[in-house]
N, C-alpha and C positions, 0 to 999 in steps of 0.2 A: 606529277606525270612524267613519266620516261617515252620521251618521243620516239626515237629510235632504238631497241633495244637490238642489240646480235647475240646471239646464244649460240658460243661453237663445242659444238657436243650436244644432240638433241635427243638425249636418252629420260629414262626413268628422272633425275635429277632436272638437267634442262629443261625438258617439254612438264615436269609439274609446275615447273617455275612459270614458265611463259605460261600456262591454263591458270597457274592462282594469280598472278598479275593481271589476264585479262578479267577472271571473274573479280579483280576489287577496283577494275575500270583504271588504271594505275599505271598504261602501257598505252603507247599509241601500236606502231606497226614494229613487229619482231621480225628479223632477218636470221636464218638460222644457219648453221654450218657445220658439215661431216663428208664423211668418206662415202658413205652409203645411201647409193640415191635409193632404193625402196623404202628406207628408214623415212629419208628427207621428204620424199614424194608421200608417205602415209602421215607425216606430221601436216602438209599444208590440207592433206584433202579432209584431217581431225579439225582444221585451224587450231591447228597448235601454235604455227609459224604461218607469216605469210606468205613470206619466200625465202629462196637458197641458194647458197652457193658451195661449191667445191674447196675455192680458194678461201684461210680465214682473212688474206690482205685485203681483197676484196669485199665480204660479209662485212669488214668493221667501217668497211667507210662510210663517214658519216655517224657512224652511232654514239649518242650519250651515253652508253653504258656496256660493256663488253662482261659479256660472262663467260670464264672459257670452265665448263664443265667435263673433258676431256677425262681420259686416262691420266692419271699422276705422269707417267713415261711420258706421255705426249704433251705437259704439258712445258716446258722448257723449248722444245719444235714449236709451240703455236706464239709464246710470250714475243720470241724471234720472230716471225712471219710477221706477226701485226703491229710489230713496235711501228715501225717505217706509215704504216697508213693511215695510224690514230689522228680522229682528227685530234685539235689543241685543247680541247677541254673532255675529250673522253674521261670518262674512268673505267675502273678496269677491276675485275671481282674474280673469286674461284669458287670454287666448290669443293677444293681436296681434301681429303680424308690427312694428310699427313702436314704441317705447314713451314716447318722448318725450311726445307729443301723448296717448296714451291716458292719461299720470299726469295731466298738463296739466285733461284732461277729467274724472277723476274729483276731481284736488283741489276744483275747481269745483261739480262737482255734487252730491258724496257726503255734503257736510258733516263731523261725527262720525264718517264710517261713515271715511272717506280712511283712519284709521288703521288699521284692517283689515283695508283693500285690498292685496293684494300683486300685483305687475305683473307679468308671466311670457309666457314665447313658447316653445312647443315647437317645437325645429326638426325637424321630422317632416310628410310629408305625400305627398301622388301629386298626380295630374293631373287625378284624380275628385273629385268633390262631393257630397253627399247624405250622407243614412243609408245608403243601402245601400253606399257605398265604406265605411263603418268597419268596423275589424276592431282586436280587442285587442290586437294585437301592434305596432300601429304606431309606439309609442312606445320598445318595446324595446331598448336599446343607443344609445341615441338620446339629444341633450342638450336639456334643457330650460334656458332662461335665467330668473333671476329679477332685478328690478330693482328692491330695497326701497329707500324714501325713506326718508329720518330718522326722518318720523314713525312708519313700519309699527312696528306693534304685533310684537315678535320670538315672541310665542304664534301670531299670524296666519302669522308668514314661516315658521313652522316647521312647521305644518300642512298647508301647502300644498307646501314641500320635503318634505313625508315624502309625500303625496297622488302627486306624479307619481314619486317613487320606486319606489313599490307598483305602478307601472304598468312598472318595466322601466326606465324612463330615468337618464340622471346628470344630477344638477340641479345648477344654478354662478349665482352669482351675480353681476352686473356691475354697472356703471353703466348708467343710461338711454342717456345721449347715446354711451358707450364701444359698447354692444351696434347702435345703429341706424345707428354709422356702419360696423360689421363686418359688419351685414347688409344694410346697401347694394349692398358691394364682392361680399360670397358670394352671394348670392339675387337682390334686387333687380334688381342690373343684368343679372345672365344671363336674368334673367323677360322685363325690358325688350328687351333683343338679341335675345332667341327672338320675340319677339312682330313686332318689326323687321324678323327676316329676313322672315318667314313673308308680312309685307306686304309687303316688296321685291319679292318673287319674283311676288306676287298682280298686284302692279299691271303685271307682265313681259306683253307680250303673246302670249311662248307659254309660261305659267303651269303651260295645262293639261299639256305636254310635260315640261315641268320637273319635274311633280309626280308625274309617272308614271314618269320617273328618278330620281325620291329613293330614295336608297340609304342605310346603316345610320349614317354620319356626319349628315346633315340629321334622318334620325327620331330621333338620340339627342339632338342639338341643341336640336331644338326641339318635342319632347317635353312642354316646359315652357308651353310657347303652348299648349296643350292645356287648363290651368287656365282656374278662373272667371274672366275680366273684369271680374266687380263687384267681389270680391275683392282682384284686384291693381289695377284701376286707384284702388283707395281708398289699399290700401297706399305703393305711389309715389309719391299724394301727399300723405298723411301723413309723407313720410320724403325730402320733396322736396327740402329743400338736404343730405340727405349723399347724395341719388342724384346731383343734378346735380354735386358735387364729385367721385365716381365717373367720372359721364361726362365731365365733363374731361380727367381722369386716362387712362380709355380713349379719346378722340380723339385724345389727343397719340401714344399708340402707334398708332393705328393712321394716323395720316398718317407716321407711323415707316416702317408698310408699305410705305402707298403711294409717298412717296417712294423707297423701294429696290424695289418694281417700277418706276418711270417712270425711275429712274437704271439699271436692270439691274444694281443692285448683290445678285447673289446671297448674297455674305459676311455682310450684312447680317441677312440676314431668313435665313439657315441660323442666326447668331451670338440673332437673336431667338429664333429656335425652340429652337434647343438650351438657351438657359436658363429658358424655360419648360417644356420637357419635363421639365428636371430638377428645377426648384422644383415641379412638380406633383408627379414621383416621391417628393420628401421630404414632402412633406404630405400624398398621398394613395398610402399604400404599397402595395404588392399585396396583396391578402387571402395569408394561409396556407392552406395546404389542409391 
């Protein structure tokens, strides 16, 4: 049981966090914390949180567990704010999409507290933002990554691997730099492409034609351009040399393409496709029914 939990950042992430911890009874009282009081004021009147504050020095005092859910950019500002109030046995958790830089930032700012800290990224989420996109189940079946440094305290790492447990998830542990450059390659870059196409076509000047023939391949695409902006563009560039190593990697295939349309080599780009049809089929099987 997590007595006092504070969750600063009370979005899609935070607030499914705080609803799957209270549905597995695993949370006494959640104190939340943001910039946005309609956000804050719709999460206590959801009970999502049960109450808020402005300040995170303030929100953490007192809590056994701090989750700063925050923008990647914000989150080096909030590590600083809260070092000074933790109480002596807090711990201390993220949710960033990118982890290098977030350890980077909290070795720096946290002091004493670093050992505590455990660094962690649910790979889980939608297209929405806010409190009102959370819902308890989104963590469910779903992998959580943790990325303990030497120092982490193994009472801290384990509290927090049992914490997204309770929520439905399977929690693994990696390396920092092992997990940012895997989430380059799987996330990252298809966030980056969806957002590319979306402008490709914007800057077309019959855009609006275009967009009134998108069909179920473009919506499933880029679906992902749908996400926050502040969000990903913090992410991408917190995670900026294993994305631009990514994009390497996908330019060189795709002038692969291009030159096998401008040669009319069919052989080619059927020989492309078919082994990525079937690398996708082994890694992403058909559900069972």
């Amino acid at each position: 049981m997590i007595n006092r939990l504070c969750i600063i950042g009370v979005g899609l992430i935070g607030g499914s966090l705080a609803r799957a911890l209270r549905d597995a009874n695993a949370v006494g009282r959640i104190i939340g914390c943001g910039r946005g009081a309609p956000n804050l004021e719709r999460a206590v009147e959801l009970g999502v949180i049960d109450e808020y504050d402005f300040d995170p020095a303030v929100a953490v005092a007192g809590a056994d567990l701090v989750v700063v859910a925050t923008t990647l950019g914000a989150t080096r500002g909030v590590f600083a704010a809260i070092a000074p109030a933790l109480a002596p046995q807090a711990i201390i958790t993220d949710v960033g999409s990118a982890k290098c830089r977030v350890i980077e930032a909290a070795r720096e700012t946290l002091g004493p507290a670093f050992a505590r800290f455990v660094a962690g990224h649910p790979i889980a989420g939608t297209e929405r933002s806010g409190v009102e996109a959370s819902f308890g189940e989104l963590f469910r079946d779903r992998r959580v990554v943790l990325t303990p440094e030497a120092e982490t305290d193994p009472a801290a790492h384990a509290l927090v691997a049992d914490m997204w447990r309770k929520t439905g998830a399977e929690v693994r542990d990696m390396d920092a730099a092992e997990h940012d450059e895997v989430l380059a390659a799987t996330s990252h870059l298809p966030h980056v492409l969806a957002y590319a196409l979306v402008e490709c076509l914007t800057l077309m000047d019959e855009s609006e034609t275009i967009f009134d023939f998108a069909a179920g391949g473009f919506r499933d695409f880029t679906r992902i351009a749908a996400s926050s902006p502040a969000m990903w563009s913090d992410i991408v560039m917190d995670n900026r040399e294993a994305l631009l190593t990514m994009l390497e990697r996908y330019a060189n295939v795709f002038e692969h393409v291009r030159s096998a349309l401008q040669t009319h080599d069919r052989d080619a780009l059927f020989a492309l496709f078919e082994r990525a049809k079937a690398a996708r089929a082994r890694a992403l099987p058909p559900a069972v029914e």
